[in-house]
N, C-alpha and C positions, 0 to 999 in steps of 0.2 A: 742367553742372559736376559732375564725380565726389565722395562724397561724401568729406571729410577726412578719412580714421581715422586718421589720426596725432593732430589737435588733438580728436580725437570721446576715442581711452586718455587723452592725456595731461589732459585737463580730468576724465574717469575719475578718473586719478592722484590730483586734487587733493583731489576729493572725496575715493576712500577716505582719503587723507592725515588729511582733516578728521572723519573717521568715528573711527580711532584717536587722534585729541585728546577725541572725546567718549566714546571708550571707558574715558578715565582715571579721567573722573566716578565710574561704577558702580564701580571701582578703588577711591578712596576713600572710597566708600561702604561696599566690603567692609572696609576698613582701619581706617576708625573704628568698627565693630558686632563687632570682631575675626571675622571670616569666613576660614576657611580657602579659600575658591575665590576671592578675590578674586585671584590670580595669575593665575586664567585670562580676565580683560579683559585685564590686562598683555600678557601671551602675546600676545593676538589685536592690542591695540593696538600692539606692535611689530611684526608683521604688517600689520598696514595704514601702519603709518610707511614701512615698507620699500619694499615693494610700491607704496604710491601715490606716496610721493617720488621715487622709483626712475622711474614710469613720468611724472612730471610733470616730472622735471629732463631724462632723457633726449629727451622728445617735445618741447623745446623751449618747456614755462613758465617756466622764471624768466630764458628769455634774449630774451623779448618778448612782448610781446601775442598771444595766438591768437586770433586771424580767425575767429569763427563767423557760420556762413547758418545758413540755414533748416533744412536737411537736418542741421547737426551739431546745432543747438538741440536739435529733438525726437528724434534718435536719444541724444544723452545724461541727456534728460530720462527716457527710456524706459529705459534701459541702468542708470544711476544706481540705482533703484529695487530692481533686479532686481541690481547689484552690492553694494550696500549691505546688502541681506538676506540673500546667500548668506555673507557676511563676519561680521553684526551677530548669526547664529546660530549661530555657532562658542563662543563661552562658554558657552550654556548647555550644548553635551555636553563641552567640556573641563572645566567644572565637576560633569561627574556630575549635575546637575540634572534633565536628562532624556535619556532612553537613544537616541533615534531622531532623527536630524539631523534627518528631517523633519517632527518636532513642533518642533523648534527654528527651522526657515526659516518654518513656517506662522504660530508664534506674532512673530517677527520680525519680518513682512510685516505679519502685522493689527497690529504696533505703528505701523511706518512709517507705514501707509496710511490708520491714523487707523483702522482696520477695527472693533476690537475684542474680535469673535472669538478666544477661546480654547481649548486643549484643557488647560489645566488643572483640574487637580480629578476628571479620567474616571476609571476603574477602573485604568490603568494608569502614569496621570501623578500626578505630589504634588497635592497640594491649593492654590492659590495662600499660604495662611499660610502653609504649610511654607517656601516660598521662602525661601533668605537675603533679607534685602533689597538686597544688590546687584543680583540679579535683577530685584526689584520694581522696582525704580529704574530700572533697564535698560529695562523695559517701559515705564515710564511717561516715558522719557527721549526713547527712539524715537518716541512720540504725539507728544509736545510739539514735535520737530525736523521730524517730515514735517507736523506739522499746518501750519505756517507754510510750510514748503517747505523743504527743504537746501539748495535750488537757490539759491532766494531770499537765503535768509541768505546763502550761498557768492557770492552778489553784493553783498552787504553788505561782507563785510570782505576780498573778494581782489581785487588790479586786475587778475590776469592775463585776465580776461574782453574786458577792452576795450569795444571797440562792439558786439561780438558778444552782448552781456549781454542785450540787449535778446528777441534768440531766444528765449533762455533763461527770459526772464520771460512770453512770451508764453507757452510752451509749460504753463509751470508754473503759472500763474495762475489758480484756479479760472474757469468763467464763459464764454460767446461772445465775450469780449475783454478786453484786461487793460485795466483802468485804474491810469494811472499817475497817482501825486497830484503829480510834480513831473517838471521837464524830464527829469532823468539820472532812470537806470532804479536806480542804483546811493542812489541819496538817495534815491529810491520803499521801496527794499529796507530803508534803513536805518529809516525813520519805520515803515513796517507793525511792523518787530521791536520797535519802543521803548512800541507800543499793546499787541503783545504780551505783550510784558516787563510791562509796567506791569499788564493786565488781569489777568494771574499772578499778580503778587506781591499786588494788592490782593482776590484772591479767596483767598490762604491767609495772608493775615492775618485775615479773615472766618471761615475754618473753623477758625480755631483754638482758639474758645474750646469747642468741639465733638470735638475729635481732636488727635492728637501732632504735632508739628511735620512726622513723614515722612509720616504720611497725608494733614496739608495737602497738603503738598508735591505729591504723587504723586497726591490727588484734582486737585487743579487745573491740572494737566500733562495729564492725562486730559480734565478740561471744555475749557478752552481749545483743545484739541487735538482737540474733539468724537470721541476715541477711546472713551474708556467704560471702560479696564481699570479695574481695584481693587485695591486691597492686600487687600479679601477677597473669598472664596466668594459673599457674599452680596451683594457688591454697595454703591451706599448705603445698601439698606434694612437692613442689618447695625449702622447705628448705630441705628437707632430713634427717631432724632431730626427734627421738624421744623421744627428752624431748618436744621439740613443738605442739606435738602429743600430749604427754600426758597434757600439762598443757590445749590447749584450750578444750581439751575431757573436761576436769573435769569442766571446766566454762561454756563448753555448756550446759551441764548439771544442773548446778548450776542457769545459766539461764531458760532453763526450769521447770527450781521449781517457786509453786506457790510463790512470791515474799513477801505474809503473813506469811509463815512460815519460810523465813533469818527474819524478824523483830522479831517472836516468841524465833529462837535460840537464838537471840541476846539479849532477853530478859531473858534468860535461863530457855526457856521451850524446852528443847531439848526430853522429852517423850513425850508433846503433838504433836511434829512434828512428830515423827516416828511412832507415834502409828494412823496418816495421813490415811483413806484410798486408798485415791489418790496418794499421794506419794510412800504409797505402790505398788500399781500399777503399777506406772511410773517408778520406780526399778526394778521389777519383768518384764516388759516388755522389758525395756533393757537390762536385765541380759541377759533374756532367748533367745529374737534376735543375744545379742553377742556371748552365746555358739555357737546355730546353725550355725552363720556366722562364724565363728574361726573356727569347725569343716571343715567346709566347705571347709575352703580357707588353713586348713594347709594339707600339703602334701601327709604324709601317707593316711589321707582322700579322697583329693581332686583325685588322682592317679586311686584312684577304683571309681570317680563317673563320667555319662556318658558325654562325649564330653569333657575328659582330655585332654587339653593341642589344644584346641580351640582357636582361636584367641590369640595364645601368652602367654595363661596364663596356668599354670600347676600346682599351688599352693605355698605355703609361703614353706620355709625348716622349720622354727623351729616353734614350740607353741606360743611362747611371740611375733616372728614377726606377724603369725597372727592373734592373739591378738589384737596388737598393730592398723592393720589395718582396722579390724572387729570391736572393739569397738568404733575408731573411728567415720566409716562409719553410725553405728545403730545409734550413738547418733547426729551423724552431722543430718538426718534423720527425726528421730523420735521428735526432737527439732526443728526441721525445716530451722536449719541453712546452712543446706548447701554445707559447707567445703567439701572438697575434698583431699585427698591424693591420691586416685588410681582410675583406672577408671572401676568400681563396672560393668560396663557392660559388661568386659570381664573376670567375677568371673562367679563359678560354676551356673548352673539353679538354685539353695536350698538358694545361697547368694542373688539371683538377685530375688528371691521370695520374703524373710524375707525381703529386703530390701523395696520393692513392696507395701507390708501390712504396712511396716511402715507408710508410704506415707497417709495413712487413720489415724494416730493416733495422730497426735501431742500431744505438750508439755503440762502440768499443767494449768489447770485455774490461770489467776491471774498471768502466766509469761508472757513473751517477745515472746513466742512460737507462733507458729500458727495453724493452723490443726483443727480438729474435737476439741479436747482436750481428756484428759484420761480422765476425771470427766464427761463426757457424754457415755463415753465407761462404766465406770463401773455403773453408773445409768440404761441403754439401759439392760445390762445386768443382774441387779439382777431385772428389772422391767420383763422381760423375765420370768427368774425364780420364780418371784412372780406369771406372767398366769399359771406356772405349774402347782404352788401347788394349781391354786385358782380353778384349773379346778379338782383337787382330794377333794379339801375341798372348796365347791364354798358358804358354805355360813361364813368363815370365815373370820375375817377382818385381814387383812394381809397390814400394811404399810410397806414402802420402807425406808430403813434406812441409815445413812449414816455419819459415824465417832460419832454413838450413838443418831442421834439426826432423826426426821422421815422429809420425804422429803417433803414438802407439793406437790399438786398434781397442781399447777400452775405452779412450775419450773420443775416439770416431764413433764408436757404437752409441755414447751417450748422446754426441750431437743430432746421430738418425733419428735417436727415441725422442731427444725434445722436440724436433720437427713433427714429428709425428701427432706427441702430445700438443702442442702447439695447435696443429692444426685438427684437433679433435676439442681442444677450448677453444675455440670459435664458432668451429660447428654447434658446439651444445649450447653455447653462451648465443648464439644466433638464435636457435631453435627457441627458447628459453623466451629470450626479448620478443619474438613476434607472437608466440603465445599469451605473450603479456599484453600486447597490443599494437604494437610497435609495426610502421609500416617496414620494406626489408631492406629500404638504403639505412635508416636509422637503426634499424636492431645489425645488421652488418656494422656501421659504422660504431655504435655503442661497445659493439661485443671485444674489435679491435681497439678502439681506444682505450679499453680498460684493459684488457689483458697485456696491451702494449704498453701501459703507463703514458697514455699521451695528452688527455684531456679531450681536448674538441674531435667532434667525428663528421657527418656530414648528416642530411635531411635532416628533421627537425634537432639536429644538435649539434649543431655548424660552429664554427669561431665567433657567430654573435647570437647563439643561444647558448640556454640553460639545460642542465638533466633534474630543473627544479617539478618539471607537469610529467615525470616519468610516474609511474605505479610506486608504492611502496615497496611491495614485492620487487620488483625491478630494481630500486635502487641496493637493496641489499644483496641479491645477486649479484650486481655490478662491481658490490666493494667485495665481494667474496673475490671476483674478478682479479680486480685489482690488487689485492694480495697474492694471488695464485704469480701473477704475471712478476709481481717487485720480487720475489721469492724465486722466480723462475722453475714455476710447475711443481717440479719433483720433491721439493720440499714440502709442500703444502699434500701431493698425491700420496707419499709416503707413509701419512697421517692415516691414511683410508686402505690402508694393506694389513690384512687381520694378524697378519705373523710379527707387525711392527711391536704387537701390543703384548707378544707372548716371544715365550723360547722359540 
């Protein structure tokens, strides 16, 4: 079956349609701060009114259901991403914010994709304070809409999907498979949003008593959204405070939980979640990162291990301060979000390791998170351990199991292949950065930061730099990156198989 580019634009359509509804937000955002650019969301959101009503009414949305397969699921899932951002960075140069459209797509894309990566604050971009805050809002608007999905949502409140929704959810759903918590995919879509929604607002009523209502705001669009932007420079270590510390820890975290199991608690099956293999994991992984790194970084430790008091840093005085520091860090991380308090590059070699391997592991299937996922980490490895035994007892049949239930070998097979692909977008996206210029801790670290949706990476694009003095070229390769990785590979690879495009 050839593939439908008529319902592939027109479902396009809707989306931007729904892009220019959330472009009004940042609108009156600039309106009530009295901001001179806030006319330039206007602008762009009548632009996408136009343009995506225009191409949804004409391709035949509002005169019936459109009929998606397979083939238009993940070409719109793929296409979306990449439409959404060449659109969603048109304000900041009709606002004069920044001179270079393609700081504006770059900064765009790492909002969408959860990335966090910024080029503000370099030598030639504002500072992020400077920002109006429609801007800021803007950034942290975009986290908040791709952390959950646009897709998702856009199955939540449009019916023109139909049956076809289901594609749709498939494609966009972090994870080796979607889990749906209820029969329709469209009531799946609705309940994820309302965990969302709800884990939002009850993390910036938490930060409140610590920051202004828009920095709640825009921190917890940022956690929830395991993106990691800031309303400053500095990050969260900019307020100095450790109840702030502690509260987005725990939400980072809570974000990186598969998002099926807040709707299980909530249902109060609170031993089916714990008794989670995945979750287990995803605890046990941060646990064990945050001792080593607290070892690490507190004093009496840090004092005796080699190249103390390197670059400035000599270690924390007390246990709980770092604690405090090292938990943060593993779960900002490991989560994919981001955040920062201290600058991790100038911690002992054992922090700046543990912190390293995180960078390969992200969040939960089925969260906000980005990365490999733990549920492919702990499949890889008991498939592992299954060659063991099967090499001592080869004619036994030995399935792979998984929270009690046997894995089938189609979604083992797919985990092999993203590992794979995984680690051949690295390599090329490595390759790629040092041809650029890039020395090879920073085209290493760029390559993983993006693919992994994390933001900050190490050499010159540490947690208190910018990816503002990268090449041109570079940056757009990055956001290609970074879409590949929110999307998790195969949807985006898919796009580049000649039979996708034919019978």
């Amino acid at each position: 079956m050839i593939l439908n580019l008529k319902a592939v634009a027109g479902t396009l359509g809707a989306l931007l349609f729904f892009l220019g509804a959330a472009l009004l937000l940042p609108m009156l955002v600039g309106l009530l701060y009295g901001e001179p650019s806030w006319w330039s969301f206007g602008v762009v959101a009548l632009l996408a009114f136009a343009l995506g009503g225009g191409s949804w009414y004409r391709l035949g949305g509002p005169r019936g259901e459109v009929d998606l397969g397979v083939r238009e699921g993940f070409a719109i899932v793929a296409l979306a991403w990449l439409v959404l951002s060449l659109v969603g960075a048109l304000p900041f140069v009709l606002g004069g914010v920044l001179d270079s459209y393609t700081d504006a797509f770059f900064e765009t894309m790492s909002g969408f994709t959860t990335t966090g990566a910024t080029i503000l604050g370099g030598a030639d971009t504002p500072a992020i304070e400077a920002l109006p805050k429609a801007f800021l809002f803007w950034r942290s608007l975009a986290h908040w809409l791709g952390g959950m999905g646009i897709i998702v949502l856009t199955l939540a409140i449009l019916p023109i999907l139909g049956v076809g929704g289901m594609q749709l959810f498939k494609a966009e759903v972090p994870g080796p498979s979607a889990d749906k918590l209820t029969p329709r995919v469209r009531e799946t879509a609705r309940r994820l949003w309302y965990i969302y929604v709800g884990l939002t607002a009850v993390e910036v009523l938490l930060l409140l008593p610590a920051m202004s209502f828009f920095d709640a705001v825009n921190h917890a669009f940022a956690t929830m959204a395991t993106g990691g932007f800031s309303t400053r420079n500095g990050s969260v270590g900019d307020y100095g405070s450790a109840y702030v510390d502690g509260v987005i820890t725990l939400f980072m975290f809570l974000a990186g939980m598969n998002f099926a199991l807040h709707f299980r608690l909530l249902r109060g099956k609170a031993i089916t979640v714990f008794r989670d293999a995945e979750l287990q994991a995803y605890a046990g992984i941060t646990l064990g990162a945050t001792l080593l790194i607290t070892l690490s970084l507190w004093q009496p430790v840090a004092a005796w291990l080699p190249g103390a008091g390197e670059g400035g840093f000599a270690g924390y005085g007390s246990w709980l301060e770092a604690l405090r520091y090292g938990i943060f860090q593993a779960v900002a991380i490991i989560t994919t979000t981001g955040f920062g308090t201290a600058d991790y590059e100038l911690w002992p070699p054992l922090a700046v390791a543990v912190l390293f391997l995180l960078f390969f592991v992200g969040g939960m299937a089925g969260s906000t998170g980005g990365g490999v996922k733990v549920v492919r980490h702990v499949l890889v490895f008991k498939n592992s351990f299954k060659e063991i035994k099967q090499l001592i007892h080869p004619q036994a049949v030995l399935p792979i199991r998984l929270n009690g239930k046997v894995v089938p070998p189609d979604v083992m097979g797919n985990v092999l292949s993203f590992i794979v692909f995984y680690i051949a977008a690295l390599t090329v996206g490595t390759l790629l950065m040092a041809l650029l210029g890039l020395d090879l801790l920073s085209a290493i670290g760029a390559t993983i930061s993006s693919v992994g949706n994390i933001g900050p990476a190490f050499g010159t694009l540490g947690p208190t730099e910018t990816y503002a003095h990268l090449p041109a070229l570079a940056k757009w390769v990055l956001a290609l990156l970074m879409m590949a990785g929110r999307l998790e590979l195969f949807t985006v690879l898919i796009l580049f198989v000649p039979t996708f495009w034919r019978r």
